[in-house]
Every structure is written in structure tokens, then in C-alpha cells.
N, C-alpha and C positions, 0 to 999 in steps of 0.2 A: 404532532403525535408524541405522545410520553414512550419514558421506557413501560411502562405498566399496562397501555398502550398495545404497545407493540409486543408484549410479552401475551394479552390474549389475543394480538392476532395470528402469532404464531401458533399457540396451543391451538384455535382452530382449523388453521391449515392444515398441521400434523393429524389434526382428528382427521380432517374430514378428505383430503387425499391420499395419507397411509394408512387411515383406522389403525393409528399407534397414539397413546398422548406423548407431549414435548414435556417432560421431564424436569429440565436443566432449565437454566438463567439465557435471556436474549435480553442483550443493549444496544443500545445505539453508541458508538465508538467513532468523533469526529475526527481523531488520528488516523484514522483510513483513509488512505490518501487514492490510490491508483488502483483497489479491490472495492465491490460488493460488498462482499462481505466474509468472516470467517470463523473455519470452524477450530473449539482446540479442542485437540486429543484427551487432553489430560485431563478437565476436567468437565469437556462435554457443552462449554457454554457456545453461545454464538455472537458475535460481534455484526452489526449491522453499521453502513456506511447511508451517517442522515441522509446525503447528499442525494440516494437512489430516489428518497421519495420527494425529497425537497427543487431535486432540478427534473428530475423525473416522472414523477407521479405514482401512484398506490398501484399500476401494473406493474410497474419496472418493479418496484417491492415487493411483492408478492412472488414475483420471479427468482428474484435472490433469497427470498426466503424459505422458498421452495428447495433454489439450488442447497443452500446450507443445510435442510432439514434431510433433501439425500445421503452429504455425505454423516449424517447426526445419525438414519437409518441402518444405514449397513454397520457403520463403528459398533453401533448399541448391538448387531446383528451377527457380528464376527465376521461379514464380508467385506471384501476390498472394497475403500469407500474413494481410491483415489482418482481422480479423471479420466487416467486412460481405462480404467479397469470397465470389463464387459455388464459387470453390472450395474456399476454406476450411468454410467449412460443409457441401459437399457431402465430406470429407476427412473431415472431425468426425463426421457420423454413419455413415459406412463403418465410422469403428473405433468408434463406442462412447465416445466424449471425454465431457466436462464440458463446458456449453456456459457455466455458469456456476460458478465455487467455493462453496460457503456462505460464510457471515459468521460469522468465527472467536467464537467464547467469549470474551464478557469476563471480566476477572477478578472474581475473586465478591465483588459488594456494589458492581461500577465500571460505569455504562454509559457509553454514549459522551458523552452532555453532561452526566452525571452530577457532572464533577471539580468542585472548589471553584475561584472565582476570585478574583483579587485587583482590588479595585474602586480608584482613585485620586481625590481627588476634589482639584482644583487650586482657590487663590483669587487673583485682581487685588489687588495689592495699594490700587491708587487708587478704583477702582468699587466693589470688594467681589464684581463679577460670579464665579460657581462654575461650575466646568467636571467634569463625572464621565467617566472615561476606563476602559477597562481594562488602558489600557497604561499606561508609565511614559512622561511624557514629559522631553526637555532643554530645565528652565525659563530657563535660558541664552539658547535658539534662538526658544521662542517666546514671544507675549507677549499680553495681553487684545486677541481680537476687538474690540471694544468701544473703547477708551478707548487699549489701546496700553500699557499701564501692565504692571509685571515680574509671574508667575504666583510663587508660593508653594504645594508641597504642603502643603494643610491638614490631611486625614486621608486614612486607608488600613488598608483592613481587608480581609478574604476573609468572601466570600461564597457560602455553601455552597446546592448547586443541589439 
């Protein structure tokens, strides 16, 4: 499916379950990682996450885009469009929304704390004190807790989870 696509399938959902037209710009936005999909305030578009119709199918879709086009309703309507808000959820189950997205598919063989990490392990050079980090730090900037003396990376490897 195109964005061009997906931009009249929205204008008919908004027809034909608010009897309001969709006005504004809907994409597909592959940067969506852990959302459906979303809406912006500012300037009213919608971002759609492929992955609803790609691992999901054209229900799962049509459910997010439902969800999106409630909170697009109330915004354009001056009422509270937020989740908790009484309208929005009484909005949501009129049409049939999503009140939630699944949780996209990893890719195969990756979960989410799955990745490798890279461990750092820093030495003082006057104490000998060891510091384990997993970030990189500037042995410049800082220096042993301890003693005050210059840090040294000592070793650094990845650490598979």
C-alpha cells in the first residue's frame, strides 16, 4: 500500500464512521518503532506505523486508523482528545478503534534486550581503582573517585546477552 493509498483509505473511514472528511496529510512513517501510530497537534497530520498492516493485516489498520482519526476528531472539535479523557473513549468504541496497537515483530533471531553490548572497563592510573561502564566515557573530563588520579581505558569488549 502507498502513502496515496493509505491517504484514501483514510478519507473514507473518516467519511463513513464520523461523517466528518480527513482534511490533513496521513503517511506511513517507518520510524515508529513501539506505536501504531500518531497524531500531531500542530499540524493535524497522522503518521501510520507500515508494520500494523505489513505484520498485521488491513484490520489491525483500519483500527489504528480509526484510533488516530478520534484523537484528529475531538482536536479539529475543541474537545479533549487525550486517552484518558471521557470522550475520547466513549468516540473510540462508537467507531470500533484500537484501543491499543500490538507490539510490532522483531526481527527474526532480535528481541528487545536481546542486542550485544559493548562493556568498557576504565583503570586509575595511581590506585589501580576499575571502573565498568557501558558507555564510553571523556578520560580528559573525569577522573578516580577515589584518589583523583587520570582514568585509562583498560579493556573493552561486547557482551552478547
Amino acid at each position: 500500500m502507498t502513502n496515496d493509498e493509505l491517504q484514501r483509505l483514510v478519507m473514507q473511514i473518516s467519511t463513513r464512521e464520523f461523517g466528518k472528511p480527513f482534511k490533513h496529510q496521513v503517511v506511513f512513517n517507518s520510524r515508529l518503532q513501539t506505536t501504531g501510530g500518531r497524531y500531531h497537534l500542530r499540524d493535524h497530520h497522522i503518521d501510520i506505523n507500515p508494520k500494523m498492516l505489513t505484520d498485521f493485516g488491513e484490520d489491525t489498520l483500519e483500527g489504528v486508523i480509526k484510533h488516530e482519526l478520534v484523537h484528529y476528531h475531538l482536536s479539529m472539535a475543541g474537545l479533549p482528545f487525550n486517552h484518558r479523557s471521557r470522550e475520547f473513549r466513549t468516540l473510540l468504541a462508537q467507531v470500533g478503534g484500537s484501543r491499543f496497537a500490538p507490539a510490532p515483530k522483531q526481527r527474526q533471531g532480535q528481541t528487545a534486550h536481546s542486542r550485544s553490548r559493548h562493556i568498557y572497563i576504565y583503570e586509575c592510573v595511581k590506585c589501580g581503582q576499575r571502573y565498568t561502564r557501558r558507555r564510553r566515557i571523556n578520560t580528559r573530563r573525569f577522573a578516580c573517585g577515589i584518589c583523583g588520579g587520570r582514568l585509562n581505558l583498560a579493556e573493552a569488549y561486547t557482551q552478547e546477552s
